[in-house]
C-alpha positions as CSV (number, residue, x, y, z in Angstrom):
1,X,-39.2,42.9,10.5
2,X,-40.0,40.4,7.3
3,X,-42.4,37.9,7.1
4,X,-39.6,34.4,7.0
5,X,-40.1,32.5,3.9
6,X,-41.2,29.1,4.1
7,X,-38.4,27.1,2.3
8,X,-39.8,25.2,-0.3
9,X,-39.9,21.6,0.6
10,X,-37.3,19.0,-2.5
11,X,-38.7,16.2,-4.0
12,X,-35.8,15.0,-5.6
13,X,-36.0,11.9,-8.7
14,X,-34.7,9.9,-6.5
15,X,-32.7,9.6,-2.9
16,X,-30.0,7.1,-3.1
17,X,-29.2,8.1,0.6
18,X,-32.9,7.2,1.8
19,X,-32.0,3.8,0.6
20,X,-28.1,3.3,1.9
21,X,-29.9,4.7,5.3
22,X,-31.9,1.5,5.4
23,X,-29.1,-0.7,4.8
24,X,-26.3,0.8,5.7
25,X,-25.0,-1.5,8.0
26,X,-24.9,-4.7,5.9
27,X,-23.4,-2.6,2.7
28,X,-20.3,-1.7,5.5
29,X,-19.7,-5.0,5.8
30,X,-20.0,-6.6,2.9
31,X,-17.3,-3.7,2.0
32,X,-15.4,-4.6,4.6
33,X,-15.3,-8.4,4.0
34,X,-13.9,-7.1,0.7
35,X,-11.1,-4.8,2.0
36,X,-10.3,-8.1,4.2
37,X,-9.8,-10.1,1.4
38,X,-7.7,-8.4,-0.9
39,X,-9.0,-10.4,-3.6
40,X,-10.8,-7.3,-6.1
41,X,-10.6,-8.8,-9.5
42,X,-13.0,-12.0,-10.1
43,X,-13.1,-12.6,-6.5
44,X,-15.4,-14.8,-4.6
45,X,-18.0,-11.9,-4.2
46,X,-18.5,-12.3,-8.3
47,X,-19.1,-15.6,-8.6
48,X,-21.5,-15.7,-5.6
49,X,-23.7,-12.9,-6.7
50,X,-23.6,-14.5,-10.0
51,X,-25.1,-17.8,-8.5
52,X,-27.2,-16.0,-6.5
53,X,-28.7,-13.4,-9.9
54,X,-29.3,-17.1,-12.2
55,X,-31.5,-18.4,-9.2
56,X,-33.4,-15.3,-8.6
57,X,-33.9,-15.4,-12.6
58,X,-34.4,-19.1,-13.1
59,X,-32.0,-19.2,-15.8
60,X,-28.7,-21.4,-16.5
61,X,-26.1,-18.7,-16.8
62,X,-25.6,-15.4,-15.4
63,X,-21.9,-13.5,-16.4
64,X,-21.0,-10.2,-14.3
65,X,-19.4,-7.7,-16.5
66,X,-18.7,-4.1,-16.5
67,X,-21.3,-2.2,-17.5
68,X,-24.8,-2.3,-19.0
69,X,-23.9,-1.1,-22.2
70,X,-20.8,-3.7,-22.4
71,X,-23.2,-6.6,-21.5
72,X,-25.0,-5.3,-24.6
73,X,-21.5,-5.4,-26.7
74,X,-20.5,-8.8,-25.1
75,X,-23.8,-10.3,-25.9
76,X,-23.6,-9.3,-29.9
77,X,-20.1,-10.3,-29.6
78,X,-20.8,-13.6,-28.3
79,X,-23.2,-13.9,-31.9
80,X,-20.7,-12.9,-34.2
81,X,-22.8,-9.8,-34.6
82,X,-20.7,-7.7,-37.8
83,X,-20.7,-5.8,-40.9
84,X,-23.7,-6.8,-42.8
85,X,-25.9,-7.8,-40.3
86,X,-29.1,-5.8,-39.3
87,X,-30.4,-5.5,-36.0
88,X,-34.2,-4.4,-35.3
89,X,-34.4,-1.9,-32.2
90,X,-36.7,0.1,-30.9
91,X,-36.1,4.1,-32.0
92,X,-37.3,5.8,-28.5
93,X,-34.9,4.4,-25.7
94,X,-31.6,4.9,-24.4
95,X,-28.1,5.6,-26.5
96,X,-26.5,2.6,-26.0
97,X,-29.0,-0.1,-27.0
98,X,-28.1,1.2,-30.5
99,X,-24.2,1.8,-30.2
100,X,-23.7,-1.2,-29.0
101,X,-24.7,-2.4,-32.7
102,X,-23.2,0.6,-34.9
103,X,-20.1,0.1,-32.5
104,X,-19.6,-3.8,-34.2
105,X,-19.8,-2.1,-38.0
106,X,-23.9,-4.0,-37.7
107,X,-26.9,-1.7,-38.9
108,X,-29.5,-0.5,-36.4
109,X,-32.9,-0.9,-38.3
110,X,-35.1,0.7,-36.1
111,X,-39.0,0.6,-35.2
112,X,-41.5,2.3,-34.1
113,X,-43.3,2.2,-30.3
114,X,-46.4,1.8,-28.9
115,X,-47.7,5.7,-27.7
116,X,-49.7,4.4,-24.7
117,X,-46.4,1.9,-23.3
118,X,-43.3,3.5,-25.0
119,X,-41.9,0.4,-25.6
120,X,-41.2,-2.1,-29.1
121,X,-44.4,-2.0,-31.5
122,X,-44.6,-5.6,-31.7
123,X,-47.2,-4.8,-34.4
124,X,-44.7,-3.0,-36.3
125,X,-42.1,-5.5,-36.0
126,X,-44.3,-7.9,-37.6
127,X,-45.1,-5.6,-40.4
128,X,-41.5,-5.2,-41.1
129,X,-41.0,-9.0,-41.2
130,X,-43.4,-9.5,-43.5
131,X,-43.2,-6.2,-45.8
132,X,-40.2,-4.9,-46.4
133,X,-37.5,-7.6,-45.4
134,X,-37.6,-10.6,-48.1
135,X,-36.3,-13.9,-47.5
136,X,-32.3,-14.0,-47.6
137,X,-31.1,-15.4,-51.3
138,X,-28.7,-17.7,-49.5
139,X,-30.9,-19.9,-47.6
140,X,-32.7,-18.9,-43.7
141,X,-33.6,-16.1,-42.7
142,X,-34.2,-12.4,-44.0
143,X,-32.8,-9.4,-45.4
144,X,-33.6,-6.0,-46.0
145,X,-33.5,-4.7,-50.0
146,X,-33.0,-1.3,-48.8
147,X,-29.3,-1.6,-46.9
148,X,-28.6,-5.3,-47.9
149,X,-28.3,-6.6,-44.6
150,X,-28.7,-9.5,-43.2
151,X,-31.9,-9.4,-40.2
152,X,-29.8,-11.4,-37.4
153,X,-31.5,-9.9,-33.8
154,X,-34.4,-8.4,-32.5
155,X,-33.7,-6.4,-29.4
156,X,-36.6,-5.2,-27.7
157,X,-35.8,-2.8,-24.7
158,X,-37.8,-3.0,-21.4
159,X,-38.4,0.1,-20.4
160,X,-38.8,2.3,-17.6
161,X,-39.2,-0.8,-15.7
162,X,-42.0,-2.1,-17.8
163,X,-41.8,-5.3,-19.4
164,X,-42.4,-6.1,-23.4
165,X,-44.2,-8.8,-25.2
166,X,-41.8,-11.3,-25.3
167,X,-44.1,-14.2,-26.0
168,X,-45.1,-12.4,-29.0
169,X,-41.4,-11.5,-30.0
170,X,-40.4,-14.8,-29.1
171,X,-42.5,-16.4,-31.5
172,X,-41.5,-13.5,-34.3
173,X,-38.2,-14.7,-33.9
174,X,-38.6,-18.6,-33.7
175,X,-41.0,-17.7,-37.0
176,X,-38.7,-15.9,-38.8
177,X,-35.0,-17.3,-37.8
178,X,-34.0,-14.6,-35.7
179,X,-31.9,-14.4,-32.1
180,X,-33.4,-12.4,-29.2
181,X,-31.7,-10.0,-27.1
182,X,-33.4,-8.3,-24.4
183,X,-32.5,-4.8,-23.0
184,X,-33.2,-5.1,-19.4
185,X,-31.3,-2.4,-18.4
186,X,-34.2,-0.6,-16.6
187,X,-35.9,-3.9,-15.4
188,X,-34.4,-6.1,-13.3
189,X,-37.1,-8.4,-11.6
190,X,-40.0,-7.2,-14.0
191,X,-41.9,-10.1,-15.2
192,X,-43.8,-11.1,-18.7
193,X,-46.8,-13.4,-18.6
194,X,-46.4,-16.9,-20.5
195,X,-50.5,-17.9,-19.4
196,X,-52.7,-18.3,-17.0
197,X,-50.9,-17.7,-13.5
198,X,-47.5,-18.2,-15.0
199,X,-45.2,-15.6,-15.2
200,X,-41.0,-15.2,-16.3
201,X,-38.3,-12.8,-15.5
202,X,-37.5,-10.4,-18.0
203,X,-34.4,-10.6,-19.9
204,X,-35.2,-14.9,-19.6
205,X,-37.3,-15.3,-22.7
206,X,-34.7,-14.4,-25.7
207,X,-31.7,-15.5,-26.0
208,X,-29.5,-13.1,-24.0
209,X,-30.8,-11.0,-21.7
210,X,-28.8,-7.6,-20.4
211,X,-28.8,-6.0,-17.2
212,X,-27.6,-2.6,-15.7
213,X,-26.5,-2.1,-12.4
214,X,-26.0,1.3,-12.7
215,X,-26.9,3.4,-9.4
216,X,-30.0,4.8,-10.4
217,X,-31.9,1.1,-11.0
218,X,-34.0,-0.9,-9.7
219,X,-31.0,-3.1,-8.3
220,X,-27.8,-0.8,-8.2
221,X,-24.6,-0.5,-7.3
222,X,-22.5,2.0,-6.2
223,X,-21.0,2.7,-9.5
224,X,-21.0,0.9,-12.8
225,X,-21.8,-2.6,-13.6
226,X,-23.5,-5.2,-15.9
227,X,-24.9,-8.8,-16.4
228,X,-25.7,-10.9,-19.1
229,X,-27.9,-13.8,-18.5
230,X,-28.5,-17.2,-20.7
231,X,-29.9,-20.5,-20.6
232,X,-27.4,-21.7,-23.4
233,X,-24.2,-22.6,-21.9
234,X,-22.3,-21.9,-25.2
235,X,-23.1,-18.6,-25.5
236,X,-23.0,-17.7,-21.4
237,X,-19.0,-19.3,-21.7
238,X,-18.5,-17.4,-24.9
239,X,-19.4,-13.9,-23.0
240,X,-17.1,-15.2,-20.0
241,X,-14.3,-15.7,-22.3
242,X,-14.7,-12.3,-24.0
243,X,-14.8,-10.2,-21.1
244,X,-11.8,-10.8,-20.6
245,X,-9.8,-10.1,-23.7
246,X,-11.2,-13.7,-25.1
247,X,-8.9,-15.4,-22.9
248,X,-9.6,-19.2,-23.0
249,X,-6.7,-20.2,-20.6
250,X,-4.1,-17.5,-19.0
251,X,-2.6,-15.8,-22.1
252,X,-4.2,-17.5,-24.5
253,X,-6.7,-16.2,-26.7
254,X,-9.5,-17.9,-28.5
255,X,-11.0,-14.4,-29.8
256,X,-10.5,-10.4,-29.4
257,X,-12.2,-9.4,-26.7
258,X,-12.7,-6.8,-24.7
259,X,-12.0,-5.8,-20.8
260,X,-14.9,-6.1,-18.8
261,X,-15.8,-7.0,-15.6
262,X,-18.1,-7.0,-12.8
263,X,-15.9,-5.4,-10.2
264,X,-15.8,-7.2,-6.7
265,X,-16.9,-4.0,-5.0
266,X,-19.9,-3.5,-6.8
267,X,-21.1,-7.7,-6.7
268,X,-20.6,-7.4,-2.8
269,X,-23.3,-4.6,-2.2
270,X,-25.4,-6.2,-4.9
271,X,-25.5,-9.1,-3.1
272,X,-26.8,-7.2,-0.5
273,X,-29.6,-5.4,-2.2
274,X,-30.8,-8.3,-4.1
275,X,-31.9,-9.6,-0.8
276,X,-34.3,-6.6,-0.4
277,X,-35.2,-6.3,-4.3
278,X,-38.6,-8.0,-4.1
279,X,-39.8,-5.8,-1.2
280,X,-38.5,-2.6,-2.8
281,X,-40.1,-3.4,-6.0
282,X,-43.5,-4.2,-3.9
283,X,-43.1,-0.6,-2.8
284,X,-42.7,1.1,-5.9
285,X,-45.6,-0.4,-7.0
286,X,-47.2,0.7,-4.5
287,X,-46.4,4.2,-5.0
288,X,-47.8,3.7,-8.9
289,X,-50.6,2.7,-7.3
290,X,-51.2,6.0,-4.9
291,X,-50.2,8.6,-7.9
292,X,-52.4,6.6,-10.5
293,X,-55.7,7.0,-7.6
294,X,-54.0,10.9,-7.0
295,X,-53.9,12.0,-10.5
296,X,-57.6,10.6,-11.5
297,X,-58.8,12.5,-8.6
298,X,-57.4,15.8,-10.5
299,X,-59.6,15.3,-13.5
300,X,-57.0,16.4,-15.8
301,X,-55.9,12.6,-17.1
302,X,-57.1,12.2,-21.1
303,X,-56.4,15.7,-21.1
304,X,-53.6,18.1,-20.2
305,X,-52.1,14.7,-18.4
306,X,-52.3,12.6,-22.0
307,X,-51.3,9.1,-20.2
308,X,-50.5,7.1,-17.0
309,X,-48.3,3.9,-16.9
310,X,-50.1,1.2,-16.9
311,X,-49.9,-0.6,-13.4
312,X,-47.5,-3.1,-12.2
313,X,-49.7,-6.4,-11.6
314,X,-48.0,-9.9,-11.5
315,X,-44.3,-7.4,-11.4
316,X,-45.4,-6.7,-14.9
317,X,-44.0,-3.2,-14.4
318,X,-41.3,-2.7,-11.4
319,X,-41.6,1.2,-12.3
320,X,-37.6,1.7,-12.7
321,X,-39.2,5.5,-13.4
322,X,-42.7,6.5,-13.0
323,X,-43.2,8.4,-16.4
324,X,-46.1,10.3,-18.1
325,X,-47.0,12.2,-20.7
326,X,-48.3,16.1,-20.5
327,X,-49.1,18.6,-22.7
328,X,-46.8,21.7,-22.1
329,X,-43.9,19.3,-20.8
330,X,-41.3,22.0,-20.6
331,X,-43.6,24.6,-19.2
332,X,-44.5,22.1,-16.9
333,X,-41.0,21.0,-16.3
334,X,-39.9,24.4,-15.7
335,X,-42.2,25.3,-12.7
336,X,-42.3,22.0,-11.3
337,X,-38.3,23.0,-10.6
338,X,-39.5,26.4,-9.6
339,X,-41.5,24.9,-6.8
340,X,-38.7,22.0,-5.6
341,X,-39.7,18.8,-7.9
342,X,-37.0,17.2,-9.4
343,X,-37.9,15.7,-12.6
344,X,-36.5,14.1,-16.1
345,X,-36.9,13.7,-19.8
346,X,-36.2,10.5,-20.7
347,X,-35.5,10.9,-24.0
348,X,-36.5,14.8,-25.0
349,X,-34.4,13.0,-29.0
350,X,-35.7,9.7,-30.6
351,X,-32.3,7.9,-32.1
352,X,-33.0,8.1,-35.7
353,X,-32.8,11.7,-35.3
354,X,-29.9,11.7,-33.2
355,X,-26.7,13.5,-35.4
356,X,-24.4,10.6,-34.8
357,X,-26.8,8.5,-36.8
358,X,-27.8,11.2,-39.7
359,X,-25.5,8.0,-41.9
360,X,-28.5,5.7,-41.6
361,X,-30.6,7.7,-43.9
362,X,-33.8,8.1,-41.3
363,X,-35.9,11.8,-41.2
364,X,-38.5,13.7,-39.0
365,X,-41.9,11.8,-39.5
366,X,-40.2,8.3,-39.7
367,X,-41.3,7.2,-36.7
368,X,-44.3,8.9,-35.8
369,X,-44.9,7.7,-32.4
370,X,-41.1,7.7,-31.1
371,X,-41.2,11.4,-31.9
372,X,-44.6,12.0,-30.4
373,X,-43.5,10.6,-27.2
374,X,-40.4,12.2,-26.7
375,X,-42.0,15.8,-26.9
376,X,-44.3,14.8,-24.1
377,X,-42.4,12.2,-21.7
378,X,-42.0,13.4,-18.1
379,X,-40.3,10.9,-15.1
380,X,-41.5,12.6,-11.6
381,X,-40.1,11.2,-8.2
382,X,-40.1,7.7,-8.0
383,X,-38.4,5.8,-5.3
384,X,-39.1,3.0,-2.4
385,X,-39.2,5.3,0.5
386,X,-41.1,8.1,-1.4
387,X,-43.4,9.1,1.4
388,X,-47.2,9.6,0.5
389,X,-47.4,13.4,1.3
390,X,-44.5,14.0,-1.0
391,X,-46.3,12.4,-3.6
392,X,-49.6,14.1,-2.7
393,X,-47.1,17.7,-3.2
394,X,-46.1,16.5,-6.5
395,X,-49.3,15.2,-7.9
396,X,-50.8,19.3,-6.2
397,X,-47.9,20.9,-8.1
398,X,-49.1,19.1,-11.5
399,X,-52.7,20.4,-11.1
400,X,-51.7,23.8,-9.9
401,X,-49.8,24.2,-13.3
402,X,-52.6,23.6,-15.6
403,X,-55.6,25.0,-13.4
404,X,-53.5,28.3,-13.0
């Protein structure tokens, strides 16, 4: 008779169903309290969470709309974002931080990253600002010789979780003219030091900030959804009036805008996982903490394992996805797979390479850095109820790989 295999113990990204388990009960009836109602467009629910999102943010305006990617739209909307304009983005992070600007006939003009954080070089922003962009022949502001646009936005992207430099891009963009919109997509709750002790909520220091409560975030629903948040009232009761259809009054239209809004549904189980956010975010740190001691221990970090995030002190990083960078990522990828570990490569093509964008004029070697990281990213499990000895598996798997 055989030998039985042992099955080969899953680590998946992440469990969603680990999470609903813990809060299961008050997601069925907040749903329920829904059904009840009847009321599924703009209902109380909305409003509520909204109320609830602008005092967990300390900030003056928070708008529910439908997605992450249309809170991204609505926000350049909301500027008058066009033809002729120029936005400065980041060229390593997700697709729609950049459609969102091609999509309004603007001009993406991207930047490079920082290797060691993966986020905007704020360094290289600068460098732009002063270099190549010259001061606009109409009056404030900049332009760039090369495409003859106008420089309107910076929009940094916090990613993976990780927060960006916002006291040094605020300051960029107070210096030079220009509106700030943050990408906080991956980051709800993460937090940017503005001195000693004192820390903000990303997506509060620009102008507009724009969330994603997509299911796979640190605050998610159970299906698609967005937020934009603003201290300026004019601009948080422009994005109200364009999600939907730039209706001023019933019927009547002060601007073309767009359908988009934060479904009652997905505001009613929000409203219930904002109350656990803080904790949950506590325990992914925690988890950074126990693979940053696990991989040292392998004596492999500098080396075959290139980098570690940085940890997530003062909320600084909420770890949306824990991600690193190897040598031999797709080897590695491959027979982590092989032995049950779920991972991701978040993104295996920078943008300014991406084929929809060949029109822009950008080449291999443009961005030095975006490309480097994106042939050596990996995201491994990351979740709150990630137990130890599944992290202990994946951090053994790792160092089998490169010792074999």
């Amino acid at each position: 008779m055989k030998r039985a295999e042992i099955p080969t113990i899953k680590v998946p990204l992440l469990d969603l169903k680990a999470q609903y388990g813990r809060i299961q009960t008050e997601v069925r009836h907040a749903l329920d309290e829904v059904l009840d109602s009847q009321a599924f467009i703009l209902g109380p629910s909305v409003q509520q969470f909204e109320e609830q999102v602008a005092s967990y943010l300390q900030c003056n305006g928070a708008i529910g709309v439908a997605s992450g990617s249309d809170a991204l739209l609505l926000s350049l909307m909301a500027l008058g974002i066009g033809a002729g304009d120029g936005v400065l983005v980041p060229a390593f992070t997700f697709f729609s931080t950049v459609s969102c600007v091609t999509r309004l006939g603007a001009t993406p003009l991207f930047v490079d990253i920082d290797p060691e954080s993966y986020l905007m070089d704020t360094k290289a922003v600068e460098v732009l600002l002063k270099g190549r962009f010259k001061p606009h022949p109409e009056g404030q502001g900049l332009f760039d010789p090369e495409t003859h646009c106008r420089i309107k936005i910076i929009l940094p992207v916090h990613l993976f979780g990780q927060c960006c430099s916002m006291s040094s891009l605020v300051s960029l963009g107070h210096k030079y003219h220009l509106t700030i919109v943050e990408d906080v997509a991956q980051a709800f709750g993460a937090r940017f030091q503005i001195g000693p002790g004192i820390s903000r909520a990303a997506g509060t220091a620009g102008d507009l900030g724009c969330f994603s409560f997509f299911p796979t975030k640190t605050l998610g629903g159970i299906g698609d959804g967005g937020l934009v948040a603003t201290d300026q009232s004019p601009l948080a009761d422009k994005v109200r009036m364009l999600r939907v259809h730039g209706q001023g009054s019933k019927y009547h239209h002060q601007a073309v805008g767009i359908n988009s809004r934060l479904d009652v549904i997905q505001a009613a189980v929000l409203k219930v996982k904002l109350r656990h956010l803080d904790q949950w975010h506590d325990e992914r740190i925690q988890r950074a903490d126990l693979y940053h001691s696990l991989f040292l221990t392998t004596g492999l970090v500098g080396n075959q394992i290139i980098t570690l995030p940085p940890g997530g002190n003062g909320k600084s990083h909420v770890f949306n996805c824990y991600v690193v960078r190897v040598q031999r990522r797709d080897e590695l990828r491959h027979y982590l797979g092989e032995h049950g570990i779920q991972t991701q490569v978040y993104y295996p093509l920078p943008l300014h390479l991406q084929p929809c964008f060949d029109y822009l004029g950008y080449h291999k070697g443009d961005f030095p850095n975006a490309e480097l990281v994106a042939s050596q990213v990996l995201a491994i499990p990351m979740y709150p109820e990630l137990t130890s000895e599944l992290q202990e598996l994946v951090v053994e798997r790792i160092a089998d790989f490169y010792r074999k």
